[in-house]
C-alpha positions in Angstrom: 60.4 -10.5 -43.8 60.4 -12.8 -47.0 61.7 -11.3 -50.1 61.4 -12.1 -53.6 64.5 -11.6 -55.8 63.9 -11.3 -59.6 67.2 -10.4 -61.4 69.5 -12.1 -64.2 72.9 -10.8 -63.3 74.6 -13.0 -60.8 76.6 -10.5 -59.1 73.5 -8.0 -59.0 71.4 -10.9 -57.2 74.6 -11.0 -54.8 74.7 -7.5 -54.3 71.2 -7.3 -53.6 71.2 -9.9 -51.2 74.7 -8.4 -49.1 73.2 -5.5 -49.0 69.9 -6.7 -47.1 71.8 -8.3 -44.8 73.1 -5.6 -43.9 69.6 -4.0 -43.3 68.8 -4.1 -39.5 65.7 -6.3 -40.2 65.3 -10.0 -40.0 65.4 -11.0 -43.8 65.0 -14.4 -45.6 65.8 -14.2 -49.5 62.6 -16.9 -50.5 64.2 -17.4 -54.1 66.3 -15.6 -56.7 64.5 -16.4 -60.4 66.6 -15.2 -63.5 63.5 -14.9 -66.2 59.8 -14.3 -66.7 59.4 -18.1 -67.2 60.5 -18.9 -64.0 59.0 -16.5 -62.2 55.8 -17.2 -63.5 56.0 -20.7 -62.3 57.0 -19.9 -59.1 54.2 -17.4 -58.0 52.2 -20.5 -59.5 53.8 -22.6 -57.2 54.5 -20.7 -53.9 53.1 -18.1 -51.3 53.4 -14.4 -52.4 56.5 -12.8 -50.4 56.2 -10.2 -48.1 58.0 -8.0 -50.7 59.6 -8.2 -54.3 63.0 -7.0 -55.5 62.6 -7.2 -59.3 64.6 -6.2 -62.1 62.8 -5.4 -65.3 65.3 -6.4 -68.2 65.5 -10.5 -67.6 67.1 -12.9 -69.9 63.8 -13.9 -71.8 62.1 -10.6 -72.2 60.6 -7.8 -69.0 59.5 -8.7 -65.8 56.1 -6.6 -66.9 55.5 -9.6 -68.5 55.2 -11.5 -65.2 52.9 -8.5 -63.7 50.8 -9.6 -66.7 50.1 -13.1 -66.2 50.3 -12.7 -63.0 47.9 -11.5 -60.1 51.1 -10.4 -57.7 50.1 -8.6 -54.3 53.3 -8.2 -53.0 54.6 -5.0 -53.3 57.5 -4.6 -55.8 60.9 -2.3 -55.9 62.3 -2.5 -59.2 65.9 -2.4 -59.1 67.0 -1.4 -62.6 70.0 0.1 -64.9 67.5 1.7 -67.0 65.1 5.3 -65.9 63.4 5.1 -69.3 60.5 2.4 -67.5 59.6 4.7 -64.7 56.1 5.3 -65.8 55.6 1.7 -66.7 56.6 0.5 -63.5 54.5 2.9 -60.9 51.5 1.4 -63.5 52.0 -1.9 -61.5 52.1 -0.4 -57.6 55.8 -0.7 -57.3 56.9 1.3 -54.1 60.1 2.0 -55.7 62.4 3.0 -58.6 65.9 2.1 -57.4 68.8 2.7 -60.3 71.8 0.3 -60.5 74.5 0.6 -59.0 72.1 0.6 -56.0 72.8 1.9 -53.0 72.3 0.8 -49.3 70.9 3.8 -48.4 68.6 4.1 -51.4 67.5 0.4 -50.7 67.1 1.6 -47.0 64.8 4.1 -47.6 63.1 1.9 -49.9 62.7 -0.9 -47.6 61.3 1.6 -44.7 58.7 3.0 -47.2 57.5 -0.8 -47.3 57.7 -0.7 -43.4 55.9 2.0 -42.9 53.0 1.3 -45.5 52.2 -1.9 -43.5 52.5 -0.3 -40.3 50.3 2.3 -40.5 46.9 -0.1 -40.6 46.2 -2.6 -38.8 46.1 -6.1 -40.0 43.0 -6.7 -41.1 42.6 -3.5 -43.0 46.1 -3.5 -44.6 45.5 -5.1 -48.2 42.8 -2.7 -49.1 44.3 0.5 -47.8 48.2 -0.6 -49.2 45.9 -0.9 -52.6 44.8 2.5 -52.5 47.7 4.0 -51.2 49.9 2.3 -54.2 46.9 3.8 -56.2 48.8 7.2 -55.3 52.1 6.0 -55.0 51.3 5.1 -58.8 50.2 8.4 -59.4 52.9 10.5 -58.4 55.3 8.4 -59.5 53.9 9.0 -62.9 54.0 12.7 -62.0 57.8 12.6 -61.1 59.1 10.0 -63.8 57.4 13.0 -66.6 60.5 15.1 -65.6 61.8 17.1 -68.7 64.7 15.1 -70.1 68.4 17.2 -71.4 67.9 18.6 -74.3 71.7 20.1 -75.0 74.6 18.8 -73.8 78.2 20.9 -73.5 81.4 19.5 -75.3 84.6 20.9 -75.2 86.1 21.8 -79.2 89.7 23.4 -78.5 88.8 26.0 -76.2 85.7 26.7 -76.8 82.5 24.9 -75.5 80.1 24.4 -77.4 76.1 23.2 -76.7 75.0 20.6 -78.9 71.3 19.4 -79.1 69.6 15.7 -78.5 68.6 16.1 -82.4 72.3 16.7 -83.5 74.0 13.2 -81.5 73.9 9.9 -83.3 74.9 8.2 -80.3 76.5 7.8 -77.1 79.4 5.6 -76.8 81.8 4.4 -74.0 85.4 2.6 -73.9 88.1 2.4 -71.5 85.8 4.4 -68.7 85.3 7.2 -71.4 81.9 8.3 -73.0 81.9 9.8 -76.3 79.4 11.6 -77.7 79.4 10.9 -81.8 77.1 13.3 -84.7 75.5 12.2 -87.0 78.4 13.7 -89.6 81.3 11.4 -87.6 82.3 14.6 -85.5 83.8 12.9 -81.6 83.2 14.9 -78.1 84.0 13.5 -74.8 81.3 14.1 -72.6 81.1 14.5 -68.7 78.6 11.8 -67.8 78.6 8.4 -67.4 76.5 6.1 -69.6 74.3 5.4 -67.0 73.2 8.8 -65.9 72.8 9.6 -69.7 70.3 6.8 -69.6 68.5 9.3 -66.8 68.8 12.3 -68.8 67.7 11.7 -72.0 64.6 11.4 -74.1 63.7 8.0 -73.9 61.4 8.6 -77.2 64.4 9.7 -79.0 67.4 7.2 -77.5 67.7 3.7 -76.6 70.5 2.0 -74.1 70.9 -1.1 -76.5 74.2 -2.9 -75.0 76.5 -1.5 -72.4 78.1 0.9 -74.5 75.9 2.0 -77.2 73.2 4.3 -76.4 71.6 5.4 -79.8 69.3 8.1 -81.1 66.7 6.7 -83.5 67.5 8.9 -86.7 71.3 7.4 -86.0 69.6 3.6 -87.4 70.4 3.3 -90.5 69.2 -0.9 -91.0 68.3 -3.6 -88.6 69.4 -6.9 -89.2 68.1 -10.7 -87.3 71.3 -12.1 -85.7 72.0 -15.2 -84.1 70.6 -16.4 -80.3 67.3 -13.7 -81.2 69.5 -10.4 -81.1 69.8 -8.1 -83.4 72.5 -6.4 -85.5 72.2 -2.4 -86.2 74.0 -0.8 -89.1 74.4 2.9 -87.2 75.5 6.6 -89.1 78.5 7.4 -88.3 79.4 3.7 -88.9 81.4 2.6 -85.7 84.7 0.5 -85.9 83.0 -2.4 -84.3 79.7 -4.8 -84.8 76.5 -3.0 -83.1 74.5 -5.8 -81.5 71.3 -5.7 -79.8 71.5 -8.1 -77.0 68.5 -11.2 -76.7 67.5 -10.0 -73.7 67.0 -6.1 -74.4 66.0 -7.0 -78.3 61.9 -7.2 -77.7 62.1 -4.0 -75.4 64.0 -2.3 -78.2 60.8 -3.2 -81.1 58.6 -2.2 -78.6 60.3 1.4 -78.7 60.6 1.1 -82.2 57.0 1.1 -82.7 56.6 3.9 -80.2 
């Protein structure tokens, strides 16, 4: 099987790539691209792969980008930190949804769902029956990546606990393996998730992940500000201690959800 490995992060591509070798399947890793550019060139320049490992925030914008320019029949698993592109994703046949850290069991399952959606037909009916199948495959994907997102979230104040609603948070905010949950008066709550399931549970039209310790509520943006290398600087209320930045690479996503 010849896979296809779009990610930016070194030590994700090298993750990916332990963990399918650990797969009991004979797999050859084709190429591991880093951006939309590259990737675009390559499919321009090479056979599609049996399969696609792609994540979705790359160092010059999404990897829906690619899907755009792009005629791909490969199937694709996006392997990604962020749940808020769900919907997006199913809208260009992916099989899969995997969430970083990922999981050999979760890539696994994934992989066998690939297995089994060529196995079913025979060869010379596969590509338009795995077309119609990832025609439902998109479909209920949409269905399950609707979910209702948290709406309240319990803190601790003394001894008390006390719910606080998605409306009432300015932002999320980790340090030293800690997540704090900040309102929009300055008030500080230590909260029982990590960053990256808050990403999962929250409304995606009300919060943004925009580094790897910020995730913000859009009423908490007080002024947005061009910083060097394309990113972004965000003047936040409560004003935190430190600079807010808007990474390059997540700064066109984060205007797109601007604009809603």
């Amino acid at each position: 099987m010849d896979i296809l490995i779009i990610e930016d992060e070194y030590p994700a591509a090298e993750r990916l790539q332990q963990l399918l070798g650990r797969l009991d399947e004979p797999i050859e890793v084709v190429d591991v691209l880093d951006s939309v550019e590259s990737a675009i060139r390559w499919f321009a320049e090479h056979p599609a792969p049996d399969l696609i490992l792609s994540d979705i925030q790359l160092s010059d914008g999404l990897s829906f980008d690619i899907y755009e320019k792009v005629v791909i029949k490969s199937p694709i698993i996006f392997t990604t930190s962020y749940d808020e592109y769900a919907i997006q994703a199913f809208k260009v046949k992916s099989i899969d949804y995997l969430l970083k850290p990922i999981k050999f069991e979760e890539l696994d399952k994934a992989i066998a769902k690939y297995k089994q959606l060529k196995s079913e037909f025979s060869e010379e009916e596969n590509a338009s029956k795995i077309e119609r199948l990832l025609d439902n495959l998109q479909q209920s994907g949409q269905q399950s990546a609707g979910r209702r997102h948290k709406k309240r979230f319990l803190v601790k104040k003394g001894e008390q606990l006390v719910p606080i609603s998605d409306d009432e948070i300015a932002y999320f905010y980790t340090e030293n393996e800690l997540v704090f949950l900040f309102t929009p008066e300055g008030k500080k709550y230590v909260v029982d998730y990590t960053l990256e399931q808050l990403d999962g549970l929250v409304d995606t039209e009300k919060f943004f992940r925009i580094n790897r310790q910020y995730l913000i509520h859009l009423e908490a943006i007080q002024q947005i500000h061009t910083y060097f290398n394309s990113r972004l600087k965000l003047n936040l209320q409560p004003a935190p201690t430190d600079e807010v930045i808007v990474s390059k690479g997540k700064a066109k996503a984060f205007k797109q959800w601007l604009e809603g």
